[in-house]
N, C-alpha and C positions, 0 to 999 in steps of 0.2 A: 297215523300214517295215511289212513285211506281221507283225512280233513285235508292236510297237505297236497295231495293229488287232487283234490276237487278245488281248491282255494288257489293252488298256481297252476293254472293254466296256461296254454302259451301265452294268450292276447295279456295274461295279467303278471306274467314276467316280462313281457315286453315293455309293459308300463312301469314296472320296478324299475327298469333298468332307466328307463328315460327318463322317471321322475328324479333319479342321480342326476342324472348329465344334464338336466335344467337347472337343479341345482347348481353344482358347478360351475355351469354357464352364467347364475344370475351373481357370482361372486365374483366370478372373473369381470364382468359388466361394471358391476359394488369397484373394483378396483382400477378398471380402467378409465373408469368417467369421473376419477378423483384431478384427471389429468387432462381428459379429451372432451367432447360435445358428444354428446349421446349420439349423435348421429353417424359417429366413426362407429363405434360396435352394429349398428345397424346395416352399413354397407357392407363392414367387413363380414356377416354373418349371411346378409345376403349373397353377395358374390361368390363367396363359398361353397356357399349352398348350392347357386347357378352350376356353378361349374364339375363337382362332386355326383350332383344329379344326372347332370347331363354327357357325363360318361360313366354311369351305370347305366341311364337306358339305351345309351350305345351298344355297352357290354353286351346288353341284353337282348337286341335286336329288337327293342320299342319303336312305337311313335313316339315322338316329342308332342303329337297334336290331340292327341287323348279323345274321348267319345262325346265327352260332352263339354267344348272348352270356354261356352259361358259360363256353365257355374264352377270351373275349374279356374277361369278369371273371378268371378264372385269369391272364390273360397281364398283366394292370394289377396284381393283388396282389402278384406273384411282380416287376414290373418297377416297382413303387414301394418293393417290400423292398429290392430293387437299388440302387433310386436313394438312398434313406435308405442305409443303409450306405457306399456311395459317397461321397456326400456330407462324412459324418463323417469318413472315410479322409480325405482330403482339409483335411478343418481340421485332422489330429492329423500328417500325416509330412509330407517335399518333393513335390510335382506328380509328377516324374519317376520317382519311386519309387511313389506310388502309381499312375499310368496302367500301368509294366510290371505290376506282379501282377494289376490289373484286369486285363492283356491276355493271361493264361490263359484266357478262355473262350473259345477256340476248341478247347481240350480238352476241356473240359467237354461243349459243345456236340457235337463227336464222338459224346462218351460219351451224353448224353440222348438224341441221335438215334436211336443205336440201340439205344436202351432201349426209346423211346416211337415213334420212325419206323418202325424196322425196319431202319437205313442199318446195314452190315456194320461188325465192331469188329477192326482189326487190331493186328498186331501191334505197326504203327509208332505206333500210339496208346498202346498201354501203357509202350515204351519213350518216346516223347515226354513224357507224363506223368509219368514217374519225373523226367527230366531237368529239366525245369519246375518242376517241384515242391522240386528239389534248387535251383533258381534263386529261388525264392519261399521258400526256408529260408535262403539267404545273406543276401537281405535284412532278412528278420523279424529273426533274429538280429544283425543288426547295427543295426537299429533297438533291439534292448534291450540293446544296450551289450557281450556279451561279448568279439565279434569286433574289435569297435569298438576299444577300450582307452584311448578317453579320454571317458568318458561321454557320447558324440553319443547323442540320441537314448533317451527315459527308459521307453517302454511299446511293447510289442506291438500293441496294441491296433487301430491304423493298419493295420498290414500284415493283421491279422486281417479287420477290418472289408475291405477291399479285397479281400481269397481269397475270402472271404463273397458279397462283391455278385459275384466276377467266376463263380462258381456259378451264383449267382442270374439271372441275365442271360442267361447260355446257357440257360437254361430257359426263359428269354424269348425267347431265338433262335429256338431248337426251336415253339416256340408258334406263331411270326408265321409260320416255315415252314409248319405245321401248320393254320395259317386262310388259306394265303396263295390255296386254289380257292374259299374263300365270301365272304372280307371283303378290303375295297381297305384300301390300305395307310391312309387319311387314317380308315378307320373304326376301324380299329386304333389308332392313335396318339390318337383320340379318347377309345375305352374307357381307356388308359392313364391320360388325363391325369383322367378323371371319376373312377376307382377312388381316384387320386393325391390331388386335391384335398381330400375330403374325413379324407381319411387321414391329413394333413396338418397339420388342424387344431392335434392335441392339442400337436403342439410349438411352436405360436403362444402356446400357451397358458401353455402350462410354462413357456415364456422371453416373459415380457410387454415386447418392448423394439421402441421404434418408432425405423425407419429415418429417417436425416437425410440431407440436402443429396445428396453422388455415392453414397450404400449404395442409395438408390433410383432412381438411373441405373444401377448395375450389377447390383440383382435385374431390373428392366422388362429389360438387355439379358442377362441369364443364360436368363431365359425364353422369349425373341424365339431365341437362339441353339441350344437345346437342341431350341426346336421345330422349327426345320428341319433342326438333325443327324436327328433322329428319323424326321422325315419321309423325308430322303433313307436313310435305315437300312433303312425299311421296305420303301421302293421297293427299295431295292437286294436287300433278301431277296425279293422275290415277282419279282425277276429272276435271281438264279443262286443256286446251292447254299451250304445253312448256311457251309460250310467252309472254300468258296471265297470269299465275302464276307470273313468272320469275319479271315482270311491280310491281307486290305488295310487293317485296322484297325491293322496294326501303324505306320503311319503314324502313328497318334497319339502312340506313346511318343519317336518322334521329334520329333514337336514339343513335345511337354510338358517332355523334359528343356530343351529351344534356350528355353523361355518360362519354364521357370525358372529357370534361367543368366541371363537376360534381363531381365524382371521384378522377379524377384525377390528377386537375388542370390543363391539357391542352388547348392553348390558338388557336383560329381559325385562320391560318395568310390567306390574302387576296388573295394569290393563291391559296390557296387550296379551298378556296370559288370558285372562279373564275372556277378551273377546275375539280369539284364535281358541279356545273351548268353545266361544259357543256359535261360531262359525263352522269349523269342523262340525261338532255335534249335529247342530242345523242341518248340512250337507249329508251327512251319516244317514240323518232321519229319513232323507227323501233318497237315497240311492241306494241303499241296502233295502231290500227287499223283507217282506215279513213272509213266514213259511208255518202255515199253521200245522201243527203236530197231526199225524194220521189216526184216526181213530181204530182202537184196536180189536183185531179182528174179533167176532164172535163165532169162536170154534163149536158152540153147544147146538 
């Protein structure tokens, strides 16, 4: 009882919750870009976002223009770059396989924190990192067929695109940590989606194709669902540490692989088992914390 109450905390039930609703979200993405250009779920998730935002901080009697709106623009550039490569990943490899390599930034995020925080760099982060990264090369590679040996899987491309955003995003991390004494979480996730929206555009453009009949039921619930992962994301970071958040997102890779099994009929092939162990683990290594035992008192 009393491991349970130390273990969900608010900031890491709020992560629970969201690492669902990304999931969710990246199936719904898996499904609708069977039919659309990636860049429709992008708009639709953005615009959403814009406007759900921006009548909570109404509600709430906010600014829209937050304390610090350079790096409130920085944290929206850097976290719609994310989001666009994410995205992409996603229409090119299985669910399962791109949610683990996304789910290195809790390295990343280490590593920019104490580039840009000051948060110390050890040792277990360099060795995590290697190990990760040796788990994000089993699967690259066997997305472009060598390891494979029956041509599963034609381009890298996927796997890049996903190491990409999962960079990207811990820089997003580090940001939200970084604004989390001048701006609330709903001003943030506002700036995101204002930078987003308009950004958004040009690949409306480039792909002129208008949604039909359920593609515009599942953009309207792509963008309903990413805005409350996000939401709960941010809470969750202006309540506990980048790393310690970051540790409870590994829930997602769990449910991405059960939803693509599920959904999708995607099938689990034994490297990507292999190097989603040792990605996760890698990650594990440097984000959890060691607690050395107390030594026991000497009553005599």
């Amino acid at each position: 009882m009393m491991m349970n109450r130390v273990m969900l905390t608010p900031g890491v039930r709020d992560m629970l919750l969201a690492s669902a609703l990304f999931a969710v979200m990246a199936l719904l993405v898996k499904l609708v870009t069977a039919t659309l250009p990636a860049g429709h779920p992008i708009f639709a998730r953005s615009i959403i976002g814009l406007v759900v935002s921006y009548a909570l901080i109404r509600h709430q009697g906010l600014s829209v223009f937050g304390k610090r709106p350079w790096l409130l623009t920085l944290r929206g550039a850097i976290g719609f770059t994310a989001l666009l490569m994410n995205f992409h990943a996603l229409s090119l490899m299985p669910l399962g396989e791109a949610a683990v390599i996304f789910q290195t930034h809790p390295i990343w995020t280490a590593i920019l924190a104490a580039i840009f925080l000051g948060e110390r760099l050890t040792w277990r982060v360099l060795v995590g990192s290697l190990v990760a990264l040796g788990g994000v090369a089993l699967i690259s590679f066997h997305r472009a067929g060598p390891i494979a040996g029956d041509g599963e899987g034609a381009s890298m491309l996927g796997p890049l695109l996903a190491f990409g955003a999962a960079i990207l995003s811990a820089g997003a991390y580090v940001s939200v940590r970084a604004l989390r004494r001048t701006d609330t979480p709903i001003v943030i996730v506002f700036w995101f989606a204002l930078i987003a929206t308009p950004a958004s555009i040009p690949g409306l453009i480039a792909a002129p194709v208008i949604p039909a009949g359920t593609e515009w039921v599942i953009l309207i619930a792509i963008g309903l669902t990413v805005q409350a992962a996000q939401m709960l994301m941010t809470r969750a970071l202006h309540r506990e540490a980048a790393s310690k958040i970051a540790v409870t997102g590994y829930v997602q890779v769990i449910f991405a692989f059960a939803l693509g099994v599920v959904f999708l009929g995607e099938s689990i092939n034994v490297w990507a088992i292999v190097g989603s162990v040792a990605i996760i683990g890698g990650a594990l290594f440097v984000t959890i914390p060691t607690t050395p035992k107390a030594a026991p008192k000497d009553n005599a």
